[in-house]
N, C-alpha and C positions, 0 to 999 in steps of 0.2 A: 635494481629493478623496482620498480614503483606496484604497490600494492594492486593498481586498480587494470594493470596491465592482461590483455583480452588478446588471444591469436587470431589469425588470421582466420581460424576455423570456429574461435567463437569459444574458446578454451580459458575461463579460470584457475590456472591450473588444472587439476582433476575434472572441475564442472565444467558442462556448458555443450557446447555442440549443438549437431541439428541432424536429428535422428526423427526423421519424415518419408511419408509416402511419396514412391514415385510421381504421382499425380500433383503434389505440390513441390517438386524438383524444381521447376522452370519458377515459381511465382517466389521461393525463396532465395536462388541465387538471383533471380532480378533483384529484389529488394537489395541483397547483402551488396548486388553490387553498385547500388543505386547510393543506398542511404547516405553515407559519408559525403558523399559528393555532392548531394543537394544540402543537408546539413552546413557542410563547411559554403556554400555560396551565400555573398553577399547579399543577395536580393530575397532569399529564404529566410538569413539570418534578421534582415530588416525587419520583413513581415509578421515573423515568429515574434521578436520584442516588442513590436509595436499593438499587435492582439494581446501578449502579458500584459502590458502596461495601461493600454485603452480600452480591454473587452475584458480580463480577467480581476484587473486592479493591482496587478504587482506596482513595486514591491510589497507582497506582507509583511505587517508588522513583527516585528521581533520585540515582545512584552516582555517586561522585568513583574513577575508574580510575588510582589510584597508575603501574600500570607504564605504561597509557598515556600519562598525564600527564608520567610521563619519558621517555618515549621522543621524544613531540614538543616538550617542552619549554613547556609549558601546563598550566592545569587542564581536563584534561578531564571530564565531566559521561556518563554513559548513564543514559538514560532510558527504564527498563526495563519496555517493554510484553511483552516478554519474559515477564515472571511474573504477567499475567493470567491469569484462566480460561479455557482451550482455548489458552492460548499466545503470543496474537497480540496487536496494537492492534486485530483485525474486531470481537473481540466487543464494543467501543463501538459502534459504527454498527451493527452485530446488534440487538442489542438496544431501540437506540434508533426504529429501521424500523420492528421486529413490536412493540413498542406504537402506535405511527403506523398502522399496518395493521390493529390492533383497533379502534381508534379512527373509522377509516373503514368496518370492516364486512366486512371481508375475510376469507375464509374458507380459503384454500390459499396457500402463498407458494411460488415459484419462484427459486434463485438459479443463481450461475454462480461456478465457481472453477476457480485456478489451481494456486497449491502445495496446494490443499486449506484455508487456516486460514479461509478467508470461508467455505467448506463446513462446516466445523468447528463456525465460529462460530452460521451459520444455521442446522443441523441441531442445535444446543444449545439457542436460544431458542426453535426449536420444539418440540422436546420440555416444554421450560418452558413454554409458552406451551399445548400440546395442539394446535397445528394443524399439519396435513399439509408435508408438503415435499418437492419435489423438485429438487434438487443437479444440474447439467452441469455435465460435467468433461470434456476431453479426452481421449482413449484414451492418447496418450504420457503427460500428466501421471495420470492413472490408476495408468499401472505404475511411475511417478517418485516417486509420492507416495501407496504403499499404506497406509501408517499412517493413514494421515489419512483416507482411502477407509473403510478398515474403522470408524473411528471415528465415520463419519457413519452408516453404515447400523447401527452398534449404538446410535443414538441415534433410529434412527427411519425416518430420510431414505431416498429411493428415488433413487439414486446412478443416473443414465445417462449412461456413455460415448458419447462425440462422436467421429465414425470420418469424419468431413469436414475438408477443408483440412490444415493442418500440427499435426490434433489437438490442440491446444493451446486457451490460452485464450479468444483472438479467437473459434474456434471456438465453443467454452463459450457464448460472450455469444451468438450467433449462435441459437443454437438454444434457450436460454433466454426467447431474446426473439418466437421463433416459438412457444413455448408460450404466452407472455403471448396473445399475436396471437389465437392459438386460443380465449385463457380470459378475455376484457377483465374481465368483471363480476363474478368472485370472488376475482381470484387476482391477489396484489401481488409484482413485481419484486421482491426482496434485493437491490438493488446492491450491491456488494462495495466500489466504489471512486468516485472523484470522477471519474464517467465518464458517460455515459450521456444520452439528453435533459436539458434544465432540466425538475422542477428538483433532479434529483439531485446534479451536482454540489455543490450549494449544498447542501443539504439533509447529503450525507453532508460536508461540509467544517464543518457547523455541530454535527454529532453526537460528530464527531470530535477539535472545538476542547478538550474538554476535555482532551487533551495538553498543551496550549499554557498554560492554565488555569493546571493544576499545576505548568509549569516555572516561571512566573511566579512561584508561592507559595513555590516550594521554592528557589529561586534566592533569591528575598529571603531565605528562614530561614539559607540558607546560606553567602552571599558579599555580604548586606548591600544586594542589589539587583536587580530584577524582572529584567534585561534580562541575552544573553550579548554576546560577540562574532557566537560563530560559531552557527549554527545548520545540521546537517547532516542529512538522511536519504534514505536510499533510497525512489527512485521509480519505479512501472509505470504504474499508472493515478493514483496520487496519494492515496490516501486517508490513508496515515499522515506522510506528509509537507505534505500539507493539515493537519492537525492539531496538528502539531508547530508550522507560521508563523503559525499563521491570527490571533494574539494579539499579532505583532509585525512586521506588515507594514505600520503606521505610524511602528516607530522604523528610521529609516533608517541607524542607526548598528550594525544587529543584520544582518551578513553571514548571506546564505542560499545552502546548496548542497549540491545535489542529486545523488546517487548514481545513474546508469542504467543499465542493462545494455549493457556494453561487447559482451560475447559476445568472440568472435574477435578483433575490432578493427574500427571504426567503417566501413575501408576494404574489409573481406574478403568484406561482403554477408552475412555472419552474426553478426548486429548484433539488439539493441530498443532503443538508442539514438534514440530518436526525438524528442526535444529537439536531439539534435543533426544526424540525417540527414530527419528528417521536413519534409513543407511540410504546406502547407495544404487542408485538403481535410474531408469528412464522414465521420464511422464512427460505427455504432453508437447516431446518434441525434443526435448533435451536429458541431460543428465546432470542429476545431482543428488540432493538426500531426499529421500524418500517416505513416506507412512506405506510398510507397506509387508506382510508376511513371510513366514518360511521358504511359500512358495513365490516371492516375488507377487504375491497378489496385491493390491492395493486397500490398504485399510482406512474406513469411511473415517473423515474427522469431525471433529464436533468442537466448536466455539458456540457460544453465547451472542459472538458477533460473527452476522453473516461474513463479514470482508476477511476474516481472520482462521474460515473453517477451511484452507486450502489443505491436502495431504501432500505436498511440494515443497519447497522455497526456493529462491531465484538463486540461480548458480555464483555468483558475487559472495552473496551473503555466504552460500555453504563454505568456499574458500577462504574468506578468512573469516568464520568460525571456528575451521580446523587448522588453519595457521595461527588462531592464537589472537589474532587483530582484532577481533569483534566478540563478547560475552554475549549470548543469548540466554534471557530468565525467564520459564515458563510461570504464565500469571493465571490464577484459575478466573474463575470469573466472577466470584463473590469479591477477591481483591478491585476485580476493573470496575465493578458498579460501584463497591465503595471509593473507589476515587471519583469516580464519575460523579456523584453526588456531594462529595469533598471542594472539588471545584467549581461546580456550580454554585454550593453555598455560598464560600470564600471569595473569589474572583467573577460571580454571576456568569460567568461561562458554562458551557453544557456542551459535554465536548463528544463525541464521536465514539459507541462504543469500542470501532479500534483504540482510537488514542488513547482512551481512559485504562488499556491495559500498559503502555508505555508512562501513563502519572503514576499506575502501581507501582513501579516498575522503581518510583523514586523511593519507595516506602522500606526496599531489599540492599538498597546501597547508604553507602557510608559517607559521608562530605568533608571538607577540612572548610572551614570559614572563609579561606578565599578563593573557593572551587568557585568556578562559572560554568552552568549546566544549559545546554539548550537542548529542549523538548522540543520535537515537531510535534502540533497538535493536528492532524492530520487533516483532520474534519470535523463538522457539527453537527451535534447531537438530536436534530431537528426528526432525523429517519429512524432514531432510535427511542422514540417518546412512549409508544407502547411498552416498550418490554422496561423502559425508567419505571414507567408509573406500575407495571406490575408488579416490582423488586421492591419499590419505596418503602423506606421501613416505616410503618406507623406513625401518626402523630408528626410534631415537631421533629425535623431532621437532623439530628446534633452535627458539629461539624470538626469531631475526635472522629480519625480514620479508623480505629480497631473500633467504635464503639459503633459506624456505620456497619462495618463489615462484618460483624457480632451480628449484628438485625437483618442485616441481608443472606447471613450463613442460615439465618432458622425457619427460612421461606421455606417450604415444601419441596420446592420445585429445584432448586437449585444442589 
């Protein structure tokens, strides 16, 4: 049985499912029974490759990081979704949705975002596309992540702050999803991420495969063979790390591991580590591991990066973390800034508060010299310039990782 294998009802094993209100019965078993079938048609499949390749710029690059590669003593590999259009790996799954949601007849889309690039992404393809949109965002990720804010409403988008809960994303999904509620028969969900009833997870894990695709092809052009050692990337909900395995979760010789938001430290209660402190329980549609109390209540989480504060994770990932397949290391957030500014020094790259908790993430593991490591770098660092320059340590930025993360541990704030 092949690791990546989804039932009929949308089951990771234990995870997964679609535990939804009456009111969206009809609009998710249309989708579940929609999707596959537009996905697998040829004229879909056309379209969908020819937007990667002439609107987005795939294939991204698959970069060989000389400093990093010495610094761990490896080849390391980024796999730079980074230099997509709008920034991120979302606008794969963007794209891929709002033709799925023509396709069905849909006429307004709604999504939900964190650091803004799902926003981004969604408010892009609907301007492409000519249909309406409306973007929820949290009020804190709002003022956390103005670029991105302004960038959606000059694209179109009608941008509504979320002034419930700990403002944040969780929030986002919350109130995105009471829009659906309101609007079943015109108006299609944007998931952002490998989140959400079946069969999104599935659906955004298969849109987003084409990462995994390209490591495949580009790995071969380049070291003579499809396959790495390591395979690393940050994860919230999952969507870009969904993408990054989803082509090598039958070689079991391809180590996988997972970046999470440490926040403070796993111990301090200001945490999204939720592979690692989460049990089991429902959010948002589905089931999997959860942030969340005695009473089954939900506990707010806190990252540093907006895209990384979800109290969830995508039902994929909870499966094989607890089968064994997949290591997740929770990163606090003194470690992610000091990579963030590691790489920037070194490879003039400046990379995506997420990602920068996935380059930490190289700092916890161990290498053999003829390891071949591919990092998704998820996104750039453009939406995360404020909170850079607020953490910057003083003066001249040395470019010694403990001697960064030493200057950024003694900020105040942090």
């Amino acid at each position: 049985m092949g690791q990546y294998d989804v039932s009929n009802t949308g089951y990771f094993g234990r995870y997964g499912g679609a535990y939804i209100p009456e009111i969206l019965q009809h609009c998710v078993e249309e989708l579940r029974h929609s999707y596959r079938t537009i996905i697998d048609d040829p004229t879909f499949t056309t379209e969908f490759e020819d937007l990667l390749q002439n609107y987005v710029g795939r294939p991204s690059p698959l970069y060989l990081s000389r400093s990093l590669s010495k610094i761990h003593g490896c080849r390391i590999y980024l796999k730079r979704e980074d230099l997509n259009h709008t920034g991120a790996h979302k606008i794969n799954n963007a794209i891929g949705q709002i033709l799925i949601a023509k396709r069905m007849g849909k006429k307004r889309i709604v999504a939900e975002t964190g650091a803004g690039q799902h926003g981004v992404a969604t408010a892009t393809v609907c301007a492409l596309m000519g249909m309406p949109c409306v973007v929820y965002m949290g009020e804190t990720d709002v003022k956390r992540q103005r670029p991105n804010v302004e960038k959606m409403r000059l694209l179109g988008a009608e941008v509504r702050p979320v002034m419930s809960g700990n403002k944040t994303l969780k929030d986002a999904c919350n109130e995105a999803i009471r829009d659906w509620c309101c609007h079943p028969e015109d108006t299609f969900y944007l998931i952002g991420s490998t989140v959400g009833p079946h069969p999104y997870p599935d659906m955004v894990a298969r849109l987003q495969s084409i990462i995994s695709t390209e490591i495949r092809q580009q790995l071969t052009a380049k070291e003579g063979k499809p396959t790495p050692d390591y395979l690393v990337a940050c994860i919230g909900g999952g969507s870009n790390a969904a993408g990054t395995v989803f082509h090598f979760l039958d070689e079991p010789n391809v180590k996988i591991v997972y970046a999470e938001a440490g926040g403070k430290g796993i111990e301090s209660g200001l945490t999204a580590a939720t592979l690692n402190v989460g049990e089991e329980g429902v959010l948002h549609g589905f089931r999997s591991l959860v942030m969340q109390d005695s009473d089954g209540q939900i506990v707010e989480p806190y990252s540093i990066s907006a895209g990384l504060d979800y109290p969830g994770i995508g039902p994929l990932h909870a499966h094989l973390v607890k089968e064994g397949r997949a290591t997740a290391l929770p990163i606090n957030d003194d470690e992610a800034l000091a990579a963030a500014y590691e790489l920037n020094r070194l490879d003039g790259i400046l990379p995506a508060l997420e990602s920068a908790h996935a380059l930490a993430a190289l700092h916890r593991l161990s290498f053999k010299p003829e390891d071949i490591v591919v990092l998704t770098l998820s996104g750039r660092g453009d939406k995360d310039m404020d909170t850079y320059l607020k953490y910057a340590p003083a003066g001249e930025c040395p470019t010694d990782f403990d001697t960064i993360r030493l200057n950024v541990n003694h900020h105040s704030d942090i």
